[in-house]
N, C-alpha and C positions, 0 to 999 in steps of 0.2 A: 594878125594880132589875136591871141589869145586872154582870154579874161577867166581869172579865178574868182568866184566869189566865197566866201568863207563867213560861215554863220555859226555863233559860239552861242551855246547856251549853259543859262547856268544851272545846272542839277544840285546844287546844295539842298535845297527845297525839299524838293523832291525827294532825295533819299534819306531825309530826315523824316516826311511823311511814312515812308516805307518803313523807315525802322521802328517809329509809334505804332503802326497797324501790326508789326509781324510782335511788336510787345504784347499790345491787346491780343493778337491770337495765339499768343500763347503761355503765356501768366495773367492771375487772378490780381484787378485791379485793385479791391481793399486789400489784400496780403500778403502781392508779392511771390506769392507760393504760384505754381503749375497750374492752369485751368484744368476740368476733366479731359477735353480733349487732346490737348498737348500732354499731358501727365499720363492719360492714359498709352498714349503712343510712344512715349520715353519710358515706361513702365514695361510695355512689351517687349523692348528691344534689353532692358535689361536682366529680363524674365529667358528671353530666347541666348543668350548670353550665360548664364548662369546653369542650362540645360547643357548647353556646348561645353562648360569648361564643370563641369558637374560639381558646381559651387552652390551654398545655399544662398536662399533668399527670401528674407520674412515681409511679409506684405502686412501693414498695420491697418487695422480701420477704425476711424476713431472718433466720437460725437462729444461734442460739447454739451455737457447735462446743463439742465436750467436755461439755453439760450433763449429760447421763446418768453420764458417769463420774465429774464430783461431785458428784451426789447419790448414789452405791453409795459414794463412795468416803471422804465427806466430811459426808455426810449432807444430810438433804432443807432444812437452815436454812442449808448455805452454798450450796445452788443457789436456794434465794431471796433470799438475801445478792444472788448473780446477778442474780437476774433485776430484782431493785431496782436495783443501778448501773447494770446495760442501760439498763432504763428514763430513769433520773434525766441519764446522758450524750446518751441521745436527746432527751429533752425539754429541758436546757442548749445543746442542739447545733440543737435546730429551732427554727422558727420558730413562735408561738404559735398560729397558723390551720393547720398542718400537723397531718395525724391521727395517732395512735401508736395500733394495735390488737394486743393480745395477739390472737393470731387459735387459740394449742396451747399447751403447754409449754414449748416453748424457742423458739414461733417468732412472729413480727410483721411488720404487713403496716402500711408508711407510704403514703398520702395526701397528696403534695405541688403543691399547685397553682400554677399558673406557676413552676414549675421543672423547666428543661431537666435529661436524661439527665447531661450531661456537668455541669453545676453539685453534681449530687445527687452525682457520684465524688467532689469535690474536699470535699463535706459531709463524708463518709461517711472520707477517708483521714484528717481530725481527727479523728472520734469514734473509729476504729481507733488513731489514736494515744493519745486519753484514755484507753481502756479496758487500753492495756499497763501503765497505773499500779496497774490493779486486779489483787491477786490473791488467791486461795487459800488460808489455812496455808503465806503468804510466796514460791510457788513455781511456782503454776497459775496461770494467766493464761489470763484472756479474752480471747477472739478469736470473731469475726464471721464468716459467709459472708452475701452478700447478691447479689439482683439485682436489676433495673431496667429496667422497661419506662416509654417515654413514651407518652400518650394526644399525641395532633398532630391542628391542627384539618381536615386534610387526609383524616383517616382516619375518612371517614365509616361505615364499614358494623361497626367495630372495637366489642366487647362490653368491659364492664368485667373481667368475666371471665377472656376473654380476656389482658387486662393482666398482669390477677393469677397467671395460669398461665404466662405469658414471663418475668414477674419470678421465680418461684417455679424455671421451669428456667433462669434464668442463673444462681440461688443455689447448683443444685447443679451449674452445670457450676464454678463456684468455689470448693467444697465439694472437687468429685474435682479440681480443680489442683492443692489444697491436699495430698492424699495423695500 
């Protein structure tokens, strides 16, 4: 006489746990947007993609001006107040294949493929217009600095890196215009 025994478990649990840890690892909890490391890693495979089919690819970098002053000044629930509208007008304002990575605090790094330098300005002077809707305790308004490097299928020796470091100092040469 033979005996089966049979032991049923139930993984619902389970892979509800797993699918919260693989969210946490990789989107940003207040925004919903890419953490840096998930976003940088879907960044590169879109950057290596773009090399292959000799497409462009504008990489944005972009800081929230004034966030530090409201959160001392306003508290840390209206700088996340912030950083959700940033968000919610970048993601209304892109394109669903475009990346959005909180990459710090006040700052984010876009992933746009096949879109020219000059199309990403004329993005970007709407969403600077959406965002004067938003304010503060009635009176502080957000405002943007941003820059913009293109990847070009001509530039072959060009690092992603690289990109993100051109983008990164046009922001601040648009940052000190701004003072």
């Amino acid at each position: 006489m033979s005996r089966i025994i049979l032991v049923i478990t139930d993984i619902t649990e389970k892979k509800k746990l797993e699918e919260i840890l693989k969210k946490y690892a990789t989107f940003d909890d207040l925004t919903g947007s890419y953490n840096r490391r998930a976003g940088f890693y879907a960044l590169e495979k879109y950057f290596q993609l773009a090399k292959r089919r000799k497409e462009p690819l504008s990489i944005v970098f972009i800081d929230i001006d004034n966030l530090k002053y409201i959160n001392d000044n306003y508290g840390h629930d209206a700088g996340d107040y912030i950083l959700r509208k940033v968000t919610d007008v970048l993601k209304n304002s892109l394109r669903e294949s475009d990346l959005i990575i909180r990459v710090g605090g006040d700052e984010f790094v876009l992933g746009l493929p096949n879109a020219e330098e000059i199309d990403v300005h004329k993005i970007f002077q709407r969403i600077l217009n959406q965002l004067q809707n938003v304010k503060v305790d009635g009176n502080v308004r957000i405002d943007l600095s941003y820059g913009v490097s293109e990847y070009k299928d001509f530039q072959k020796d060009i690092s992603l890196e690289s990109l993100i470091k051109e983008a990164d100092n046009k922001m601040y040469e648009m940052k000190r215009a701004k003072k």
